[in-house]
Every structure is written in C-alpha cells, then in structure tokens.
N, C-alpha and C positions, 0 to 999 in steps of 0.2 A: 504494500500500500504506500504509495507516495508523500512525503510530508510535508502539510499545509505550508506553504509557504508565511510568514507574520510580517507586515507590513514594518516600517522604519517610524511611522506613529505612531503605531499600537506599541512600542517597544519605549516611546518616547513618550508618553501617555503613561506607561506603567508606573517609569522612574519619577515621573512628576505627583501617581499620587503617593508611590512611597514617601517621598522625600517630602509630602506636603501631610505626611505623619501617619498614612493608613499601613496597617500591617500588610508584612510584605507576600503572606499567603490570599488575603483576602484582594491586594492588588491584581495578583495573578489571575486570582477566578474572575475580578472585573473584566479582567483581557481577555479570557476565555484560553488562559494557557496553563500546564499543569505548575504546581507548586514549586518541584526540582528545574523548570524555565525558568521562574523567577529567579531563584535560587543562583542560578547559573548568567542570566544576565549579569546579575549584581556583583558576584562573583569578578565577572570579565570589565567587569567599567576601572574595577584595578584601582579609584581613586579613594576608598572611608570602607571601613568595614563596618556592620552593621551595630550597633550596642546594644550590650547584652540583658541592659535594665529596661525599662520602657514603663510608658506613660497609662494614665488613667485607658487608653484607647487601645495599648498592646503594641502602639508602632514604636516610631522611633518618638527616645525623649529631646527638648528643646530641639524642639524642629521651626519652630519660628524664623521667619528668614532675618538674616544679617542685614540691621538697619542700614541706610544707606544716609553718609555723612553730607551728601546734599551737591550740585554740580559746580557749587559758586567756591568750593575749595580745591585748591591747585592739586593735592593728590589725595583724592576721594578715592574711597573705594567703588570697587565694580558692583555692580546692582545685579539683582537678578534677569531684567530687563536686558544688561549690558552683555549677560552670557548668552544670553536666549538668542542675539543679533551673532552674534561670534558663530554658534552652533548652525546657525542657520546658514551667517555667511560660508563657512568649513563647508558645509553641503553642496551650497551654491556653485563653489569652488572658486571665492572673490580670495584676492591677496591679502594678505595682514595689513597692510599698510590702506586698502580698502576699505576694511573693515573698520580700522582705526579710524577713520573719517566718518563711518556711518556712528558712533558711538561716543565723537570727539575724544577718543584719546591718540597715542601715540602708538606707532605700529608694533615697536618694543614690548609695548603693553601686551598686544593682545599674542604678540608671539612667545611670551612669560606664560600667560596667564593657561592658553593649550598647553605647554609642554609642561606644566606642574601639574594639570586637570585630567589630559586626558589618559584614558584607559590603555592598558597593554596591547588590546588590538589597535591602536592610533585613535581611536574613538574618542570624540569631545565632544557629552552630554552636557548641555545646558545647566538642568536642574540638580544635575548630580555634582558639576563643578560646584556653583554656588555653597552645596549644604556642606560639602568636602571645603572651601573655604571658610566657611562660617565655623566648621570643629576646629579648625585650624587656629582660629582667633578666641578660641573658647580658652578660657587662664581659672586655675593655675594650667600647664600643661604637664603631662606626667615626668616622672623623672624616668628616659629611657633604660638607664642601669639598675632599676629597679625592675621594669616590667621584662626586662630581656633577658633571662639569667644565661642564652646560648651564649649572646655576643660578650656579656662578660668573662664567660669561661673562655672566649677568642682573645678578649686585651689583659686575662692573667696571661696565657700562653705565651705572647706575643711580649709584654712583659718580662718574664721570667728567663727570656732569649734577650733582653738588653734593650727592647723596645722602647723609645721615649714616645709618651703618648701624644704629641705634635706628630711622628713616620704613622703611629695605628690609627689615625682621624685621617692622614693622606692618604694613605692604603686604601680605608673602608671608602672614602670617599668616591676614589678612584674604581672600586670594584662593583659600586650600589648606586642607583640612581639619587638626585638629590631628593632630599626629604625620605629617604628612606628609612623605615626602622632599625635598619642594618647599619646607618654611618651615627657618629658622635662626633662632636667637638671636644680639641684635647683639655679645654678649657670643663666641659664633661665631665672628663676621665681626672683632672684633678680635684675637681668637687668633690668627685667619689674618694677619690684616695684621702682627701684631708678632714671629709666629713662623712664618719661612716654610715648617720642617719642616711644620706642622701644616695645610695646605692649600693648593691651586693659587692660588691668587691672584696676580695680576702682582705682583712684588717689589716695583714703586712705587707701587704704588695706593696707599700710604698719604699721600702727596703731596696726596691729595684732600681730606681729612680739613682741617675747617675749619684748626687747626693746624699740619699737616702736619710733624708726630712723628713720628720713625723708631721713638720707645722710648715706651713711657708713663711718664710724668713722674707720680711724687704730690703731693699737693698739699704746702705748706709753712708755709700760713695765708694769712690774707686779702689782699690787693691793696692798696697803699697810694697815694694820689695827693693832688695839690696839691689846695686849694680856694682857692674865689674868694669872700670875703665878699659878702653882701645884704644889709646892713640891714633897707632896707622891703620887701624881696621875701618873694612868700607861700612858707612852707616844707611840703614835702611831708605833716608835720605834719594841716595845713589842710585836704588835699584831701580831700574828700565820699565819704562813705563806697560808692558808689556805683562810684568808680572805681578802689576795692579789689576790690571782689568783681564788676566789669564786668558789672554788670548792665546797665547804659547804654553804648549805645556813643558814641561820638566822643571821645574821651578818648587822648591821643595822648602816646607818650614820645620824644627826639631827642637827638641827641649827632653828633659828626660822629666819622668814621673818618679818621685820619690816616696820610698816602705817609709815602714815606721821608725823613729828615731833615725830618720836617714840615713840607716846603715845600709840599704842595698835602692837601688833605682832600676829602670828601664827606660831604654832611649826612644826615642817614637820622631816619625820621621813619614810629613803627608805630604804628596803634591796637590799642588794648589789649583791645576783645573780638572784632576779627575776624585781628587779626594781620596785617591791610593794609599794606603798605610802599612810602612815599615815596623818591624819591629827591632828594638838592638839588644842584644842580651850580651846583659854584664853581670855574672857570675858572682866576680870577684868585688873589685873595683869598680868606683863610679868618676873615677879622676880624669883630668884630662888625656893623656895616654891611653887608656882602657877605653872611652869614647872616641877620642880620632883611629884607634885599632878597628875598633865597629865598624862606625860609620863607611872606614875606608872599606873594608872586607862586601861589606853588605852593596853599598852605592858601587861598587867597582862592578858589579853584574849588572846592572841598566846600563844600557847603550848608550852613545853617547848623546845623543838629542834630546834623552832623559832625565838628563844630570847637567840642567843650565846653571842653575843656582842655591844654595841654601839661606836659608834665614833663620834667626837665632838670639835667644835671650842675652843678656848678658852676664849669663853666668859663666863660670871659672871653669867647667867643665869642658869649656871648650877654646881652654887656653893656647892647645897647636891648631888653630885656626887657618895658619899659614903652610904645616903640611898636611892638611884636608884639602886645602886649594890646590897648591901644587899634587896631591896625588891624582884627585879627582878632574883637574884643570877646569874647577869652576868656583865662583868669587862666593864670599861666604860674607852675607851683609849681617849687621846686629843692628835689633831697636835699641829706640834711644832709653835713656836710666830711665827704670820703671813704670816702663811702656810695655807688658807682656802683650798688651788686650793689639801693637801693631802686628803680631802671628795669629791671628783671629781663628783662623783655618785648623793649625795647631793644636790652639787651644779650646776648641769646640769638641775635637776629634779625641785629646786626652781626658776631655768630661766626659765621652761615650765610655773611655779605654779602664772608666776607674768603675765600670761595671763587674771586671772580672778584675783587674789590680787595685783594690780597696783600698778608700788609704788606712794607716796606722796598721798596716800589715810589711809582713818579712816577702819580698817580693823576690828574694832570691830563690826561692820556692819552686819559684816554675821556670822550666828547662827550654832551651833551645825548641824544642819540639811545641811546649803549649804555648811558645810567643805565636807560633808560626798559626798555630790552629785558633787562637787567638784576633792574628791578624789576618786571618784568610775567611773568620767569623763575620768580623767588621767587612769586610771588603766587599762580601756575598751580600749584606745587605742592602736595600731601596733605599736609596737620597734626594729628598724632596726638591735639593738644591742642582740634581741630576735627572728632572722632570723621571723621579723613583726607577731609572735605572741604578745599576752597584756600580762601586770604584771598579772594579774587575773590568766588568762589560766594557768600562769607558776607554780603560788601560788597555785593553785587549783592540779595541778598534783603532788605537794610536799606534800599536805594535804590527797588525793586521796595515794599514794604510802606508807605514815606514817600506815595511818588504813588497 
C-alpha cells in the first residue's frame, strides 16, 4: 500500500499548535497522523527538545511567545512575525539579504538566525525557531557540567593527559556544532573546578591544572628575578625582525625548569613558529658546561635551516654562550634584566611542561627516555595557536617541504 503523501502545511500546522502549547499527541490526531509522526517530526526539527514537566493542558510549559522589545530599538529582537517571513522566504527560495529587506533587518541577521534554528535536515520552521529562541533567553540557564555527566567524564580525561581547559573548549568546539550540549566555555570548566557546587567534576581535578590552585589567585604585578650581566652578548634588542613575527622558522627560545631546592633542572628548548619542544637532560649538573654539552648534543641533529637562533634568560647557566654559537653557528640573543615574560613562547610551553615536572620535586628522576616521551606527549598535542594542529604535524611539513 502506498504512503499518503503529508503536505508541507499540515506538517507546519502541526509544529504551530504544539509550540502554541497543545500536547504533542493530540496535535498529531488534529493532523490526522499517527503519534510516532509526531514524535519523529519533532524529533528531526533538531532545534529544543521537548520538556519533561508540563502545564495545566499537558503541553508544553511557558509556551507564551517571547515578547517583542518593539521596532523603534536598534537591536530588537526577532518576532514571531519576523521568522514566519524568513521561513516563508527559505521556501520561496528569496536570498538573505532579500529577506533582510522584507523584515528590515540586516542580511547577517537573518543568515545567524537559520543557521542557529534550523533542523539537521537544513529545515527552518518558523514557529519552532521562535519557541527554541525564546528557551534560549529563558535565565537562570542550566549549568551544563551538571546536566552532562558524559562530557564531564571527557574534560577529566582530557584533563588528566595535561589538558588546559582553554585546548578542551577549542576541541569540543571544533568537533560540535555551536550551541551544542556537547561544547563548554573554558571559563565553564573553571567554575566547575573552583566551585564544586557548580558542576560534577572530581573535586581534584584541579590538581591538573599546570599550577595546580585550589582558588584562583589574581595577579599582583609582574615577576621579579635576578639577572646575569652580558657585556658582548647580543641583546634581544638585535634579533631580526623575522623572529618576531615567525615568519621563519628555526628560531628557538630555552630556559631550564628547576626541582626542588634547585638541586636538579631540565633544559626545554621551543621553536617559535611551530611550537616544537626539546627536551635537555641533565642528570648530573645544571651549570653552565653541562647545559652548552646538551644543548650542543641535542641542536647539533636539526638541520641547519632549523637552528637560526636561540633566545635566553639571563641566567648563568648559560655562561658559554659563545661556544653554543660557535658550535651550532647560530647567535644566541638574551632579554633584557628581568624580562622573562620577552620568551613568551618558552614560557607558556614550561607552564604546560610543569604538568608532569612538578615543581618542588627531585626532577633528576626521570631518564633520558621519559624527557623524550614527555616531549613527544607535548608535541602530539592540538595548538589552538596552530588552528589545533600538533608541533609535530607542523615540524614535519617544514622537514617534508626542505627535501
């Protein structure tokens, strides 16, 4: 037996009287279609799910349309009026920018207002935009890491692998449409972490957190630190404007990370336009000799279009400065006295690094072998500042293009 065909009003008729607050079984039998149609329209419009509580009538509750703040204000809201013209134009098959004129606003507008409304098949219902705007504007709004316990168990995961919740907001964002249940703001995911009324999150997760702050702390002003005079050394000043704006890569900032009671370090060592990270392992010694050993050892295997520059605190660890230049044949610049924040790159990259080297920890601990797995952990990961591809991918296409 053939199946009736349902016209494109009857179906737009339906959603008009759900959404004008009739239950969604008894719309159906107005239409003359069975319960599981209904069911399934609703279903596919993709835009509100139905709620679970309901009114004296059984339909939906606060179904009342979303006042409209009146045309004589510069950005008024859309009326019901103003969707019903959009849906119709979409039919018609008039441009946004058409429609925008039939409704006075801006084309922008009405090409916003289809791609937040309409349903997974492309479908943009009138009546069903509108009520999906009007929950949207309904306050308080839930707190998502409350209602979601999946995606929580996704940002401990993610988390607990070194995650700062600024890459887990890029991530989900990138992966889920906007407005979706599925993405948070990292601003979210710190709520949660520093107020545990306000979402499921394990109470320690915040442990993970390059810092790992119970409370957020504000700032109090700048960092102060020792400097080590250079005379003849070249001063950041110097370096070529090239390795400001990383046009160029091999251009590389270092510093080492210091244990506790600063008896053992590790040297760390990023290029600055793919965000690649070295690791130095220093066993023994953190002195100037035992660093230009490293450094030499390690930079001496990048080619040489990889190895233009270094850049460098002014600390005393890096007192043969002069044969790291000469071995590596590239100039080795230092900020000025306590100026860490001009290696920015650096010092972003050792706030990541103090995920798995703690401070107030013995950091001579781990071997040649866990810097390496370490630094090939960090490398493998999405960089928001690399439209979320890895250091790797990026190093690899500059290695891949050289040959």
């Amino acid at each position: 037996m053939a199946r009736r065909a349902i016209s494109v009003e009857t179906r737009e008729e339906f959603f008009d009287l759900v959404c004008a607050g009739m239950p969604l079984s008894r719309a159906a039998l107005d239409m003359g279609v069975s319960e599981d149609t209904g069911h399934r329209w609703w279903r596919q419009s993709g835009v509100m799910m139905l709620r679970a509580q309901t009114g004296a009538r059984g339909g939906l509750r606060g179904t009342a349309p979303a006042r409209c703040p009146g045309r004589g204000t510069q950005r008024r809201a859309l009326t019901s009026e103003d969707r019903a013209v959009i849906a119709a134009g979409i039919t018609s098959g008039w441009s946004y920018a058409y429609i925008g004129c039939k409704i006075g606003r801006d084309r922008s507008v009405v090409w916003r207002e289809v791609e937040r409304n309409r349903g997974p098949d492309g479908s943009y219902i009138g009546t069903v935009a509108h009520r999906a705007a009007h929950e949207r504007r309904r306050r308080p709004k839930g707190f998502k890491l409350v209602e979601n316990e999946a995606l929580c168990q996704r940002i401990a995961t993610w988390m607990d692998d070194g995650w700062s919740p600024k890459l887990i907001a890029l991530v989900l964002a990138a992966a889920h449409p906007r407005g979706s249940m599925e993405c948070v703001s990292h601003e979210t995911i710190y709520q949660a972490l520093y107020v545990q009324t306000r979402g499921k999150l394990r109470a320690d997760l915040h442990k993970q957190l390059s810092l790992k702050r119970p409370r957020r702390r504000h700032r109090t002003g700048p960092r102060c630190g020792g400097s080590t005079p250079y005379a003849e050394a070249f001063k950041i000043s110097q370096r070529p404007a090239e390795v400001t704006d990383r046009a160029v890569p091999g251009h590389w900032e270092g510093d080492l990370i210091i244990g506790a009671g600063s008896g053992s370090a590790v040297g760390t060592l990023v290029e600055r336009t793919t965000r690649f990270t070295m690791l130095l392992h220093l066993p023994g010694r953190h002195d100037a000799e035992s660093v230009a050993e490293a450094m030499i050892r390690e930079m001496s295997r990048l080619p040489e279009h990889l190895r233009r520059s270094i850049t460098w605190d002014r600390g005393s660890e890096l007192a043969e400065y002069r044969r790291i230049q000469l071995a590596l044949d590239a100039p080795v610049y230092f900020c000025d006295p306590r100026s860490p924040w001009q290696r920015g790159t650096n010092e972003n990259t050792n706030r990541l690094l103090r995920f798995w080297l703690e401070k107030g920890t013995d950091l001579s601990v781990h071997t040649a072998e866990d810097l390496q797995r370490i630094a090939d952990t960090l490398n493998q990961r999405p960089r928001p500042t690399l439209d979320l591809q890895t250091p790797a991918q990026r190093l690899n296409q500059l290695l891949t293009q050289a040959a």
